[in-house]
mmJSON file of the N, C-alpha and C atoms, coordinates in Angstrom:
{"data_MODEL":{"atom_site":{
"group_PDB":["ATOM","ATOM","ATOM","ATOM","ATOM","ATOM","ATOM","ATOM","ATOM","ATOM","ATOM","ATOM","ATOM","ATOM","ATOM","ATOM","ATOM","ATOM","ATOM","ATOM","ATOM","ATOM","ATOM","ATOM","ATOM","ATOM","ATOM","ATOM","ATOM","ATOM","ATOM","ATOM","ATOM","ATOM","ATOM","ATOM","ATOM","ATOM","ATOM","ATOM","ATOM","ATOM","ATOM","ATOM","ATOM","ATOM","ATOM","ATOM","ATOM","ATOM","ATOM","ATOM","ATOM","ATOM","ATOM","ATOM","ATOM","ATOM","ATOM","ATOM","ATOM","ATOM","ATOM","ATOM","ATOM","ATOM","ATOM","ATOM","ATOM","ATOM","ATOM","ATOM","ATOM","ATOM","ATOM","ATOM","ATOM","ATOM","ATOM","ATOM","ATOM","ATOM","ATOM","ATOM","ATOM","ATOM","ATOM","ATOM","ATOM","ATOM","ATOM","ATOM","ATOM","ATOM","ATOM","ATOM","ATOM","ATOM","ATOM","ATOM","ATOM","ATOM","ATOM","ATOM","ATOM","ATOM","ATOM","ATOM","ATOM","ATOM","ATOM","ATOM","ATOM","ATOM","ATOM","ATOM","ATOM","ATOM","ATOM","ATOM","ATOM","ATOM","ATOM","ATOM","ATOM","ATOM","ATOM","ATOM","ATOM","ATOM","ATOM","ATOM","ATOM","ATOM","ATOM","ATOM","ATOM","ATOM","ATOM","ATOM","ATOM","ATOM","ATOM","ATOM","ATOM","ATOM","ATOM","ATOM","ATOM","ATOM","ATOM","ATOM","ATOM","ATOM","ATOM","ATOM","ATOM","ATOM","ATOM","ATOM","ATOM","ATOM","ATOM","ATOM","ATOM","ATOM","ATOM","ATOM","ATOM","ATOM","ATOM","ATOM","ATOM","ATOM","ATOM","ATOM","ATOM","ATOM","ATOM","ATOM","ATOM","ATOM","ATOM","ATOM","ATOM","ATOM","ATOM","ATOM","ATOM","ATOM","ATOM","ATOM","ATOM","ATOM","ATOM","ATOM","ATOM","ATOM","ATOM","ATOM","ATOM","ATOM","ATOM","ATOM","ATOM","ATOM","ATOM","ATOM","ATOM","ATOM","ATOM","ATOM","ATOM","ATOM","ATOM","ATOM","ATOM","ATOM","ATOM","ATOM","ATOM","ATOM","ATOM","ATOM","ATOM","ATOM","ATOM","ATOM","ATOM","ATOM","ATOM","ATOM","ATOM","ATOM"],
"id":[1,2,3,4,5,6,7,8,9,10,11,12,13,14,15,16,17,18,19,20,21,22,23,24,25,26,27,28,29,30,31,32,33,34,35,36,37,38,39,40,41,42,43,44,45,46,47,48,49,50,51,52,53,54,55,56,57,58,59,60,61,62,63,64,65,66,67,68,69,70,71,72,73,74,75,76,77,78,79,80,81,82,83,84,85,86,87,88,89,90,91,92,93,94,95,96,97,98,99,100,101,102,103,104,105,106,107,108,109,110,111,112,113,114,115,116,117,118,119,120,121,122,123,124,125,126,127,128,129,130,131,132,133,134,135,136,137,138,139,140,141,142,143,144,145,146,147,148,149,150,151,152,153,154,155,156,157,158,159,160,161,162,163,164,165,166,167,168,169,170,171,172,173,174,175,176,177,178,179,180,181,182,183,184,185,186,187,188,189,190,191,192,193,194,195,196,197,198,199,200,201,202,203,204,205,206,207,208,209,210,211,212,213,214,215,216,217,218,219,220,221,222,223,224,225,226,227,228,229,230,231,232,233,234],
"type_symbol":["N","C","C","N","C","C","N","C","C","N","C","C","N","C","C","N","C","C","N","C","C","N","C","C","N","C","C","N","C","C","N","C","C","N","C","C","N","C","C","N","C","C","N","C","C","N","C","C","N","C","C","N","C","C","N","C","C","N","C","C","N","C","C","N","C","C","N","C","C","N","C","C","N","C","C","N","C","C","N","C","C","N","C","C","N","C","C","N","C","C","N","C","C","N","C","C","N","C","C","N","C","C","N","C","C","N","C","C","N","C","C","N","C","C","N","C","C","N","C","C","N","C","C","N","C","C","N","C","C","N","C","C","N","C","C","N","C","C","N","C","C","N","C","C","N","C","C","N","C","C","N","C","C","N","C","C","N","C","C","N","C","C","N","C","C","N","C","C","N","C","C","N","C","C","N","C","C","N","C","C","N","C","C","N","C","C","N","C","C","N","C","C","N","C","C","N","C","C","N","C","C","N","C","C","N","C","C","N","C","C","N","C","C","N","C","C","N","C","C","N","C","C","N","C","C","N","C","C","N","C","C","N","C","C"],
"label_atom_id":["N","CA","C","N","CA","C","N","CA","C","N","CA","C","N","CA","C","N","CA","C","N","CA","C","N","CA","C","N","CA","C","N","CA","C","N","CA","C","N","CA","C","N","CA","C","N","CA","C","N","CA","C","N","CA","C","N","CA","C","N","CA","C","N","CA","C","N","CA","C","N","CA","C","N","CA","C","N","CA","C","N","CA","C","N","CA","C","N","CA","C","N","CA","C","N","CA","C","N","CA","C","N","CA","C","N","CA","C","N","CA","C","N","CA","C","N","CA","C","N","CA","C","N","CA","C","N","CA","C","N","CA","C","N","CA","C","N","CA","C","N","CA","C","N","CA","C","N","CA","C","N","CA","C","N","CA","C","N","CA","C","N","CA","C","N","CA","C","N","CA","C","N","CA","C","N","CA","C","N","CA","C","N","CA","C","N","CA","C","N","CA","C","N","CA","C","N","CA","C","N","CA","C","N","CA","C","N","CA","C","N","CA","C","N","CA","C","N","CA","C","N","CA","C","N","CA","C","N","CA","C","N","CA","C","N","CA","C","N","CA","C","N","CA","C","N","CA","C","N","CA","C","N","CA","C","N","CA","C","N","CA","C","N","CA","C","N","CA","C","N","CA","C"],
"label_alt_id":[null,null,null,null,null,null,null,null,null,null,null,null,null,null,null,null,null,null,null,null,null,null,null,null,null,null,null,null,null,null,null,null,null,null,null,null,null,null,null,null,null,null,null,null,null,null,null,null,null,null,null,null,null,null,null,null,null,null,null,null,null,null,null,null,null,null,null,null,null,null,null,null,null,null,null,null,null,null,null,null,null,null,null,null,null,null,null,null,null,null,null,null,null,null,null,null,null,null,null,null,null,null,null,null,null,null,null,null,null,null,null,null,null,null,null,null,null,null,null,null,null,null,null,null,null,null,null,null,null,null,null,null,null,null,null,null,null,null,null,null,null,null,null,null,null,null,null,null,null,null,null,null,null,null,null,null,null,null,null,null,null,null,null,null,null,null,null,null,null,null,null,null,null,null,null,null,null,null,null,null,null,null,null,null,null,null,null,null,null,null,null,null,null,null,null,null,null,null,null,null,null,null,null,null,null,null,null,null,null,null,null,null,null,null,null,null,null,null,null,null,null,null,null,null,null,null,null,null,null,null,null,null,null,null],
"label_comp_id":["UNK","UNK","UNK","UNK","UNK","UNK","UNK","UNK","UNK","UNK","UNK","UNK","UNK","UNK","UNK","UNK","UNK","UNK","UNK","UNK","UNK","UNK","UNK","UNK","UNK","UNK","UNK","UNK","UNK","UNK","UNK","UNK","UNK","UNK","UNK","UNK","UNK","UNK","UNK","UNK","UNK","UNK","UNK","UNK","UNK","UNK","UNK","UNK","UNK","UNK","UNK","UNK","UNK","UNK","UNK","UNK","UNK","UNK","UNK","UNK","UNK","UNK","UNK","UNK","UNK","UNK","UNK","UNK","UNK","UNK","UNK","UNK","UNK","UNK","UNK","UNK","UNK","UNK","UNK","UNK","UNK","UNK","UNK","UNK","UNK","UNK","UNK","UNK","UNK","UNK","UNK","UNK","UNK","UNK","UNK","UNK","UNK","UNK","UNK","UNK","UNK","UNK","UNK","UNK","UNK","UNK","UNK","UNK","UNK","UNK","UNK","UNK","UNK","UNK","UNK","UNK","UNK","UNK","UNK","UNK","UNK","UNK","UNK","UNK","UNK","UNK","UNK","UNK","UNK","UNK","UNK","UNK","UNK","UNK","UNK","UNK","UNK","UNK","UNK","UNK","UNK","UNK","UNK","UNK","UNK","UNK","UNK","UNK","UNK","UNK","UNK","UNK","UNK","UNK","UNK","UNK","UNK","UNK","UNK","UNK","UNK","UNK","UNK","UNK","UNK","UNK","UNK","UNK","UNK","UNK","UNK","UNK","UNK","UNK","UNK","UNK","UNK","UNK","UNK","UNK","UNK","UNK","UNK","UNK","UNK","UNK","UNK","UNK","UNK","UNK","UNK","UNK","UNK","UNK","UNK","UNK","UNK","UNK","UNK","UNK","UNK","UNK","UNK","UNK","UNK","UNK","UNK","UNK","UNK","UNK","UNK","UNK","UNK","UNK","UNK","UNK","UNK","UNK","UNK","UNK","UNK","UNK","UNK","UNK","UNK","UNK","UNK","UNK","UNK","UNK","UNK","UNK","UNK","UNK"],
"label_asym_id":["A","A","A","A","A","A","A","A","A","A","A","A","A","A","A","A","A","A","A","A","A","A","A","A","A","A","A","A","A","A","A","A","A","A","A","A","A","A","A","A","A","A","A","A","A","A","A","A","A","A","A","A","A","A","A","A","A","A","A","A","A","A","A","A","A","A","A","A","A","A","A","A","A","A","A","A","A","A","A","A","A","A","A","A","A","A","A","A","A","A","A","A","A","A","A","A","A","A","A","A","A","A","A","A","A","A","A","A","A","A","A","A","A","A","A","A","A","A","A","A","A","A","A","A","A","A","A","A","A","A","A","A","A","A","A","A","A","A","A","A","A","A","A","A","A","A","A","A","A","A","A","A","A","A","A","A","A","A","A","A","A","A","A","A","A","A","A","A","A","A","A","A","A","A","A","A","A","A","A","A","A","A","A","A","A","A","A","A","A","A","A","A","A","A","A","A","A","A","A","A","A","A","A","A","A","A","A","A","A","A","A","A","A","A","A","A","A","A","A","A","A","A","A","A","A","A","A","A","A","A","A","A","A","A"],
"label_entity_id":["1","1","1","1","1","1","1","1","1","1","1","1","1","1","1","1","1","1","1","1","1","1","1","1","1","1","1","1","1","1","1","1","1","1","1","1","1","1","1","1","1","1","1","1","1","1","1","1","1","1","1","1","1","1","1","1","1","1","1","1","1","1","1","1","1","1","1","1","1","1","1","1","1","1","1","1","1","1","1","1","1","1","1","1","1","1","1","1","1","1","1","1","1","1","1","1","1","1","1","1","1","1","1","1","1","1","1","1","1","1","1","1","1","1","1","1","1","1","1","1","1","1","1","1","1","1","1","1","1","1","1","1","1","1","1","1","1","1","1","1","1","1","1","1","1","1","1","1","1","1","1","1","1","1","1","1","1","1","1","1","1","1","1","1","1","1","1","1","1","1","1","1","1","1","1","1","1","1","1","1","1","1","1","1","1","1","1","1","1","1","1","1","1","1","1","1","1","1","1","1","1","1","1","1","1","1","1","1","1","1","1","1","1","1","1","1","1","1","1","1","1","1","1","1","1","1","1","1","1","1","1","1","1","1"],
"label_seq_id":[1,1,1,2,2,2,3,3,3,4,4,4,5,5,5,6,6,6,7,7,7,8,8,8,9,9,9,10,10,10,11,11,11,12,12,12,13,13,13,14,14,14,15,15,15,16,16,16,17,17,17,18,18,18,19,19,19,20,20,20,21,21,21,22,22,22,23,23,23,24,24,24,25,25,25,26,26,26,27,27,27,28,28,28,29,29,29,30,30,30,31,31,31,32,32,32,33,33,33,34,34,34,35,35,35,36,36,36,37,37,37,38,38,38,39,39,39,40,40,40,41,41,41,42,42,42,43,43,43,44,44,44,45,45,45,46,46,46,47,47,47,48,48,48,49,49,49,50,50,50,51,51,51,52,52,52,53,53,53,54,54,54,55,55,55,56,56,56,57,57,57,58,58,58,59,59,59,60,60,60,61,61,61,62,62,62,63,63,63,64,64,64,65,65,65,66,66,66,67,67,67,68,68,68,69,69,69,70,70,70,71,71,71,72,72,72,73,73,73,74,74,74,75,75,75,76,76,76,77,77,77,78,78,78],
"pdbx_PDB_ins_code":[null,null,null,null,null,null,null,null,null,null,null,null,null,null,null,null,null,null,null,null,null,null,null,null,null,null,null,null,null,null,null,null,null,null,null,null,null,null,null,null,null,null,null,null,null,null,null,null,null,null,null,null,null,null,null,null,null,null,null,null,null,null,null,null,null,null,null,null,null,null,null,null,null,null,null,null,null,null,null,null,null,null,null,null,null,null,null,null,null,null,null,null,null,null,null,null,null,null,null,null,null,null,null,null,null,null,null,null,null,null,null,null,null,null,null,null,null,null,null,null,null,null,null,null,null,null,null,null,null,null,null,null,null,null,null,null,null,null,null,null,null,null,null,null,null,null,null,null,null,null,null,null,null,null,null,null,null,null,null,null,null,null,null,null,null,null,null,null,null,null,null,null,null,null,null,null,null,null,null,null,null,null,null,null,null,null,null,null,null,null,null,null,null,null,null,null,null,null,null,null,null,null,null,null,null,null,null,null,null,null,null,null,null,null,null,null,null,null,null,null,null,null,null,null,null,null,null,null,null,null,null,null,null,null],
"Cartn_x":[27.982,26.585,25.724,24.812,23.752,22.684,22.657,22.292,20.433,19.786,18.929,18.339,17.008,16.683,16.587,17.097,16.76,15.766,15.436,14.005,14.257,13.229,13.041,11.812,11.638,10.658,9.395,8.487,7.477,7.351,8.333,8.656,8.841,7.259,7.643,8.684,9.217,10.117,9.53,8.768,9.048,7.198,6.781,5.112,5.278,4.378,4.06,3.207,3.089,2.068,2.734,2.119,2.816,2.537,2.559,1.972,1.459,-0.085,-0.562,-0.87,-0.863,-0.935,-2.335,-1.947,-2.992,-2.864,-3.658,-3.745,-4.339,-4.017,-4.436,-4.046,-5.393,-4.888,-5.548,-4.067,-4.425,-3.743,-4.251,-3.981,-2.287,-1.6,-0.203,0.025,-1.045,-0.725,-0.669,-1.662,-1.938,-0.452,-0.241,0.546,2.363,2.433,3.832,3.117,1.765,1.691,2.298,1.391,1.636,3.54,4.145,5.763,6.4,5.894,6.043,6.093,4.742,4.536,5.524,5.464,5.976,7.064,7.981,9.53,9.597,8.599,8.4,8.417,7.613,7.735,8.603,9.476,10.74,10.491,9.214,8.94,9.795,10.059,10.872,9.769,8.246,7.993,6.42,6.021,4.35,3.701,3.815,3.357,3.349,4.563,4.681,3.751,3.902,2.641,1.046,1.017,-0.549,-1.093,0.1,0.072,-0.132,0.714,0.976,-0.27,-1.03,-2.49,-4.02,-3.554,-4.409,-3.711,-3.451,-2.673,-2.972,-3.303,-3.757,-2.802,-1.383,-0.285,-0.025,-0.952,-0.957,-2.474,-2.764,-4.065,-4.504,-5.742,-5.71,-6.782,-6.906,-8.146,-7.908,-8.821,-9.176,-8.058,-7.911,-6.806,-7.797,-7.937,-9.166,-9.204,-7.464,-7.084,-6.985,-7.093,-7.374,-8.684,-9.325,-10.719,-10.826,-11.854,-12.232,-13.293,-12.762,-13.496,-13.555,-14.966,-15.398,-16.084,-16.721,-18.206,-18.745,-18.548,-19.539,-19.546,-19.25,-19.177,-20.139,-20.102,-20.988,-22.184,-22.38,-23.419,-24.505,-23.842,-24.595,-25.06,-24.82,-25.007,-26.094,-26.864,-27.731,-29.322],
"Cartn_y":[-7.286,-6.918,-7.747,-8.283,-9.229,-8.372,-8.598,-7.945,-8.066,-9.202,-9.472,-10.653,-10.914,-12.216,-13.291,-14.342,-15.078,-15.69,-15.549,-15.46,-17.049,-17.731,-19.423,-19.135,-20.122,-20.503,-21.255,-20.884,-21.477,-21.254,-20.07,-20.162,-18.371,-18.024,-17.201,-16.427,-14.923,-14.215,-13.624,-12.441,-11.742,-12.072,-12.614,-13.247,-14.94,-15.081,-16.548,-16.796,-16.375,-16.732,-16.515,-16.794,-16.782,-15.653,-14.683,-13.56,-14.268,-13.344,-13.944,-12.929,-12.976,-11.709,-11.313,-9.743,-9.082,-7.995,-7.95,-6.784,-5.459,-4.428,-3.372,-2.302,-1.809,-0.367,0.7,1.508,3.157,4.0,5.523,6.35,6.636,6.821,7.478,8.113,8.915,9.921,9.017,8.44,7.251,6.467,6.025,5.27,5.759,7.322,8.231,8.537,8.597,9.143,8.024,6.494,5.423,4.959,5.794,4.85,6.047,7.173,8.363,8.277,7.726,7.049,6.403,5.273,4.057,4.333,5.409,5.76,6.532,7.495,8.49,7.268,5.958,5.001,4.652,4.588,3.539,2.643,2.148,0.721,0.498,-0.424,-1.361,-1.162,-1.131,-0.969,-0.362,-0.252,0.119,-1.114,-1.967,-3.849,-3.386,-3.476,-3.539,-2.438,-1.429,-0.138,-0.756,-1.583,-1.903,-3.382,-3.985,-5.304,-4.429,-3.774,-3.416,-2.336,-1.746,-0.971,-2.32,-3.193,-4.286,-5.231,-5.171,-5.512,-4.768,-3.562,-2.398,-2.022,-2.311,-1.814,-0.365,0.393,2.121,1.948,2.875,3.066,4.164,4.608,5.372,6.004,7.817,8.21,9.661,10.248,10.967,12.606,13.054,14.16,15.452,16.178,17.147,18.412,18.46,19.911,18.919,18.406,17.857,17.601,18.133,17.828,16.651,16.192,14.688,14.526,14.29,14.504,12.801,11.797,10.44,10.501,9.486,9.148,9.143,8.337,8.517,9.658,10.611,12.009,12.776,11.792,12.616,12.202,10.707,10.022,10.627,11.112,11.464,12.773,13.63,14.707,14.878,13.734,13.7,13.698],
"Cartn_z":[8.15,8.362,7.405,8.328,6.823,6.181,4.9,3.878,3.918,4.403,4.879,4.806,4.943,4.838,3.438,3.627,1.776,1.76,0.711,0.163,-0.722,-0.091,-0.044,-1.166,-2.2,-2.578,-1.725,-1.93,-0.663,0.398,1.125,2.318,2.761,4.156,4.412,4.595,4.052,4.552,5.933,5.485,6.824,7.823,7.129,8.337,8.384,8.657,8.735,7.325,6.757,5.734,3.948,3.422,1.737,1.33,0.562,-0.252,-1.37,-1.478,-2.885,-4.031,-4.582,-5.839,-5.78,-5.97,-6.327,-7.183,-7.968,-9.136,-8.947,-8.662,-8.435,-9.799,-9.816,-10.76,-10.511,-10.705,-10.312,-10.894,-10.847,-11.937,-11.508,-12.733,-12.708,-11.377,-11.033,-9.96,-8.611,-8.546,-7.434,-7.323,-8.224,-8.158,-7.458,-8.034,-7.349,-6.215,-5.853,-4.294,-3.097,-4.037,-2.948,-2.849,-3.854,-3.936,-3.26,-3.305,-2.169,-0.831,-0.763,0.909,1.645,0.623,1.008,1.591,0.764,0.927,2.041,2.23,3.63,4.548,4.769,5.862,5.948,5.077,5.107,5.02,3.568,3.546,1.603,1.587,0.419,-0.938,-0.97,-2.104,-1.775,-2.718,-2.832,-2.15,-2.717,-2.459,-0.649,-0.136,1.329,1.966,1.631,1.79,2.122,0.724,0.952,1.495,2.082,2.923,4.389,4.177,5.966,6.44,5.369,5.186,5.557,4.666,4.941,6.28,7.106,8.475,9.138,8.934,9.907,11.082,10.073,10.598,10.418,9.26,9.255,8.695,9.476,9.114,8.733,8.03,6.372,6.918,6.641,6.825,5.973,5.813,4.171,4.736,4.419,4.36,3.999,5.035,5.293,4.117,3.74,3.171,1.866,1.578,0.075,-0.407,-1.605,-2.178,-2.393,-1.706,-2.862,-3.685,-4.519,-5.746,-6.088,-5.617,-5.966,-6.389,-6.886,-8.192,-6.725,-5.575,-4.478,-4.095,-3.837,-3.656,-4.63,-5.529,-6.969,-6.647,-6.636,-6.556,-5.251,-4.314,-2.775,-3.262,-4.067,-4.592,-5.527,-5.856,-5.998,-5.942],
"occupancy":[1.0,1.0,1.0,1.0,1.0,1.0,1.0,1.0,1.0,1.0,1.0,1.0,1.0,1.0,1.0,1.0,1.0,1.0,1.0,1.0,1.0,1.0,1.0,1.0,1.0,1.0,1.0,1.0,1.0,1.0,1.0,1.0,1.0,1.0,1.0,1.0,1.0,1.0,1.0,1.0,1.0,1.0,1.0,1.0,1.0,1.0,1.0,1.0,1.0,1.0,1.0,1.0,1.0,1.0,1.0,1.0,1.0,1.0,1.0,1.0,1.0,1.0,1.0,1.0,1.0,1.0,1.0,1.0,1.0,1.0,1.0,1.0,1.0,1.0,1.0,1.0,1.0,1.0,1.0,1.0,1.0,1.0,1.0,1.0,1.0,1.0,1.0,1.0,1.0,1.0,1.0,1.0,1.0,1.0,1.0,1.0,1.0,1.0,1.0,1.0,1.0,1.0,1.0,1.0,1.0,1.0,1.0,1.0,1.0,1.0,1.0,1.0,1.0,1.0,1.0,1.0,1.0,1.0,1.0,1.0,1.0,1.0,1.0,1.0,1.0,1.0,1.0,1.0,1.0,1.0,1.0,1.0,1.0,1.0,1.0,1.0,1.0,1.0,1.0,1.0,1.0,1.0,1.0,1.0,1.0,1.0,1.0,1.0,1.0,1.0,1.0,1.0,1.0,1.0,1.0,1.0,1.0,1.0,1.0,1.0,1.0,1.0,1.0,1.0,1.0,1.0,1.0,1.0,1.0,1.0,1.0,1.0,1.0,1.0,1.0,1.0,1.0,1.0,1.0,1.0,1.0,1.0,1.0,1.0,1.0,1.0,1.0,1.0,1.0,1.0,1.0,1.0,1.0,1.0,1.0,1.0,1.0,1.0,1.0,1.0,1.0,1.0,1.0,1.0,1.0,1.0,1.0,1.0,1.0,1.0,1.0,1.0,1.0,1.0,1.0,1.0,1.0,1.0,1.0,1.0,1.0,1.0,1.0,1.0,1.0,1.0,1.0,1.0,1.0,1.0,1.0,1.0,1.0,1.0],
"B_iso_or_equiv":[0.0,0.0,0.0,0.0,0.0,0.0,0.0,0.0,0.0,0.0,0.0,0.0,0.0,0.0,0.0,0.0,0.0,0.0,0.0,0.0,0.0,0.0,0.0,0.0,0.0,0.0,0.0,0.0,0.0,0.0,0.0,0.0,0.0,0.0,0.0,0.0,0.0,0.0,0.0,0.0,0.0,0.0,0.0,0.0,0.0,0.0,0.0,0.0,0.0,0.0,0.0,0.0,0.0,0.0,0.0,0.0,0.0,0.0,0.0,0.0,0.0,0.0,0.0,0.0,0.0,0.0,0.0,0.0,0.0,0.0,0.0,0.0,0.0,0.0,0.0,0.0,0.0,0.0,0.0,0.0,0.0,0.0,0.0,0.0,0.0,0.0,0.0,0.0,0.0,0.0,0.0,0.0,0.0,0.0,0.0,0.0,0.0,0.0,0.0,0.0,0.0,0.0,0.0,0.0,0.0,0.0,0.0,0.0,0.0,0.0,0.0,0.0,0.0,0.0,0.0,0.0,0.0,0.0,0.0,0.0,0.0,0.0,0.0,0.0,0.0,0.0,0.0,0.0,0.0,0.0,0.0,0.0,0.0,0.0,0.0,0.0,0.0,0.0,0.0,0.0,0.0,0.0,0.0,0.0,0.0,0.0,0.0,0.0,0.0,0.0,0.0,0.0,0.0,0.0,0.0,0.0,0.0,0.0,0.0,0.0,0.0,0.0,0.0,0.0,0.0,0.0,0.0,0.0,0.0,0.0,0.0,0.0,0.0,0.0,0.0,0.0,0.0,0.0,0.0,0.0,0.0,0.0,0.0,0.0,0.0,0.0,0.0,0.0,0.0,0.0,0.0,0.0,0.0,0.0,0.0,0.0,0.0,0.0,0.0,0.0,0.0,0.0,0.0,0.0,0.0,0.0,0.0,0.0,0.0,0.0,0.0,0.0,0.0,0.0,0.0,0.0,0.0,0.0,0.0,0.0,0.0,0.0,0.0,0.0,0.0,0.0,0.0,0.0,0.0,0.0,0.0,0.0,0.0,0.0],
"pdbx_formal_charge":[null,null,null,null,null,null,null,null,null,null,null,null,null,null,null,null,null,null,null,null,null,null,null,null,null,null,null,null,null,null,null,null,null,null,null,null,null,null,null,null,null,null,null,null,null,null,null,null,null,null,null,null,null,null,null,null,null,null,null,null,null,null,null,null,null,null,null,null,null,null,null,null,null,null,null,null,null,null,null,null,null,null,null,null,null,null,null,null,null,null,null,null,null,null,null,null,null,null,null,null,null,null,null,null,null,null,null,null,null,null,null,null,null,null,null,null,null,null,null,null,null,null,null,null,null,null,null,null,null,null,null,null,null,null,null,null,null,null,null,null,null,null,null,null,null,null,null,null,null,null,null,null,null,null,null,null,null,null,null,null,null,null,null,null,null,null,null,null,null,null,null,null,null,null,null,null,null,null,null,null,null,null,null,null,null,null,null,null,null,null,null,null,null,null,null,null,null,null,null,null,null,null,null,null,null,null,null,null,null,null,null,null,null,null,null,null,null,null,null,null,null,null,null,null,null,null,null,null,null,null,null,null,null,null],
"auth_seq_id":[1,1,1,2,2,2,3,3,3,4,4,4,5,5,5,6,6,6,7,7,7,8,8,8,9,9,9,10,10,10,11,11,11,12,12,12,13,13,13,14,14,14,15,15,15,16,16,16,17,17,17,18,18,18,19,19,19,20,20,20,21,21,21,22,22,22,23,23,23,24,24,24,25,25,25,26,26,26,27,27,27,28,28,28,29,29,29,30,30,30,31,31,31,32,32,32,33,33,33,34,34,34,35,35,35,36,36,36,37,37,37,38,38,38,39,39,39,40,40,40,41,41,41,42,42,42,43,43,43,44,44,44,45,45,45,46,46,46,47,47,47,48,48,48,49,49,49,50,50,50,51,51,51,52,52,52,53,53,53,54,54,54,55,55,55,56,56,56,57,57,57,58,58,58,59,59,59,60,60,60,61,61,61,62,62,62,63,63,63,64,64,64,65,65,65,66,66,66,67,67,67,68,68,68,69,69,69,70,70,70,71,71,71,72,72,72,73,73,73,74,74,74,75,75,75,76,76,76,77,77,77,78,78,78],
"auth_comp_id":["UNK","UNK","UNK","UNK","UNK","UNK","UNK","UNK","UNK","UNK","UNK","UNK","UNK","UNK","UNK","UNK","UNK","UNK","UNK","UNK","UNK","UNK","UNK","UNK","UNK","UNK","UNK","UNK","UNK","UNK","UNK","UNK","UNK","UNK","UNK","UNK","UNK","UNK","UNK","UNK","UNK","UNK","UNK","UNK","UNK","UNK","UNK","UNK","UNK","UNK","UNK","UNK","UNK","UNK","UNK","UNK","UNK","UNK","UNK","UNK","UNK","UNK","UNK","UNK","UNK","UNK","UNK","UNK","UNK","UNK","UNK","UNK","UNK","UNK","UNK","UNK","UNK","UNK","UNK","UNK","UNK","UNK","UNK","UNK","UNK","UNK","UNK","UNK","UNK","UNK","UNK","UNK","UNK","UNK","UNK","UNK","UNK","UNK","UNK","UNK","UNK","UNK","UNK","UNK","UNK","UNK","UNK","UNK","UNK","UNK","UNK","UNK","UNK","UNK","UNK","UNK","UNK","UNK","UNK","UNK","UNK","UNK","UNK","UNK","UNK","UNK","UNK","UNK","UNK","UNK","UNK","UNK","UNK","UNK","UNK","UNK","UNK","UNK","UNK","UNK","UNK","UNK","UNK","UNK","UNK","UNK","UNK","UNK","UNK","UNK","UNK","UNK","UNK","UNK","UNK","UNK","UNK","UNK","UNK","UNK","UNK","UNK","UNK","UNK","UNK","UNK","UNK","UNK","UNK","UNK","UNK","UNK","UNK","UNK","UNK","UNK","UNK","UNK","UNK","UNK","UNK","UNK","UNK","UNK","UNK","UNK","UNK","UNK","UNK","UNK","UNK","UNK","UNK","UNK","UNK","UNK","UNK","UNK","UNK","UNK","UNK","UNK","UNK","UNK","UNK","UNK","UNK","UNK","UNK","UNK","UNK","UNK","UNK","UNK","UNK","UNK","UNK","UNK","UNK","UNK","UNK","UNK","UNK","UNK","UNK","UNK","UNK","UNK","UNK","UNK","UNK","UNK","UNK","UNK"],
"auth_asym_id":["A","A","A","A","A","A","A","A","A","A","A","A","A","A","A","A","A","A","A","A","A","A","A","A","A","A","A","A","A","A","A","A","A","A","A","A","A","A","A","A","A","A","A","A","A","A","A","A","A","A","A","A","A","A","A","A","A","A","A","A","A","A","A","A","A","A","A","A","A","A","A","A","A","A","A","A","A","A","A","A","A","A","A","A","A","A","A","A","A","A","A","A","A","A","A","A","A","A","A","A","A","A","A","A","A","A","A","A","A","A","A","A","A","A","A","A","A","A","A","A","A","A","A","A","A","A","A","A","A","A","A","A","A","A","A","A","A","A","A","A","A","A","A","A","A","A","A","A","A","A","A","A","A","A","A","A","A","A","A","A","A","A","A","A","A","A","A","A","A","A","A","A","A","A","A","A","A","A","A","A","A","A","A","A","A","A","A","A","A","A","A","A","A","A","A","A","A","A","A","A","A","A","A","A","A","A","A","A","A","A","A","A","A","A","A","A","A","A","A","A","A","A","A","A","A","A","A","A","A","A","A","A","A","A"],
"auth_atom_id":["N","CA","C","N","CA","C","N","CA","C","N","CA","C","N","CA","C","N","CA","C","N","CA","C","N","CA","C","N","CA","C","N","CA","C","N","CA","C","N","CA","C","N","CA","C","N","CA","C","N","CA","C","N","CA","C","N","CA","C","N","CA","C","N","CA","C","N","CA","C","N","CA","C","N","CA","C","N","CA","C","N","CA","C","N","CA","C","N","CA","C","N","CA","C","N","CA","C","N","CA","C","N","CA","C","N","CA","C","N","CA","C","N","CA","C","N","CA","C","N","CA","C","N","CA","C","N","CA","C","N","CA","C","N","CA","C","N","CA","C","N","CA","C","N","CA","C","N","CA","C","N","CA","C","N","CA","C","N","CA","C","N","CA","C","N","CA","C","N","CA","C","N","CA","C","N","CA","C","N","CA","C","N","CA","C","N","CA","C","N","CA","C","N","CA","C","N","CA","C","N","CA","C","N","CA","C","N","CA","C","N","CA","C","N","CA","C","N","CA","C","N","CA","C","N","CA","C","N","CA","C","N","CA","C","N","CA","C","N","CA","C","N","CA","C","N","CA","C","N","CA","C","N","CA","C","N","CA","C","N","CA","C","N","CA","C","N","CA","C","N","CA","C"],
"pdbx_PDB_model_num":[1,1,1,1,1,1,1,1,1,1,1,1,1,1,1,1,1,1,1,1,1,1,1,1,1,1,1,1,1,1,1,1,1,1,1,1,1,1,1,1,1,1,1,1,1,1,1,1,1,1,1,1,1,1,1,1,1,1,1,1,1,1,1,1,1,1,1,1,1,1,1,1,1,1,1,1,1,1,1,1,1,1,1,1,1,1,1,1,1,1,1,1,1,1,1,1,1,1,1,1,1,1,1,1,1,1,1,1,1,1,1,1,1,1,1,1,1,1,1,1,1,1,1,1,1,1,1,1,1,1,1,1,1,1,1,1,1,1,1,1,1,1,1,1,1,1,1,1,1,1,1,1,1,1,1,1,1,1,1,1,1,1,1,1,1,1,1,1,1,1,1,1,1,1,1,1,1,1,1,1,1,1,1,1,1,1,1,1,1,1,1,1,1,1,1,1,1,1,1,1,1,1,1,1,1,1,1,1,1,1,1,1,1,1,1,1,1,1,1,1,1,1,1,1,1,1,1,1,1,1,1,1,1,1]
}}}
């Protein structure tokens, strides 16, 4: 059974295109929700989570039974 694809320097694995870095930061909690997710999809890491979010391969909308509590939420409250 093959173990999976090898990973070439320079050279797409799994799109046509390169991955380019990006820096994201988020709170502790953020961070076990999104490696939570990821694992509920059956995706390989957080990284893949938020490629395949920006691909609009899963798409994201606010979770009704959870408060949100944003500075924009604050800010409109004004």
């Amino acid at each position: 059974m093959p173990k999976g694809k090898k990973r070439m320097r320079g050279k797409p694995v799994y799109h046509d295109e390169l991955k380019q870095r990006l820096n994201l930061t988020v709170t502790p909690t953020g961070a076990r929700g999104l490696e939570e997710i990821a694992q509920e999809l059956g995706l390989k890491s957080k990284s893949e989570l938020v490629d395949q979010i920006g691909r609009r391969i899963f798409l994201v909308s606010p979770n009704p039974a959870v408060k949100q509590n944003t500075e924009e939420s604050v800010d409109k409250a004004d």
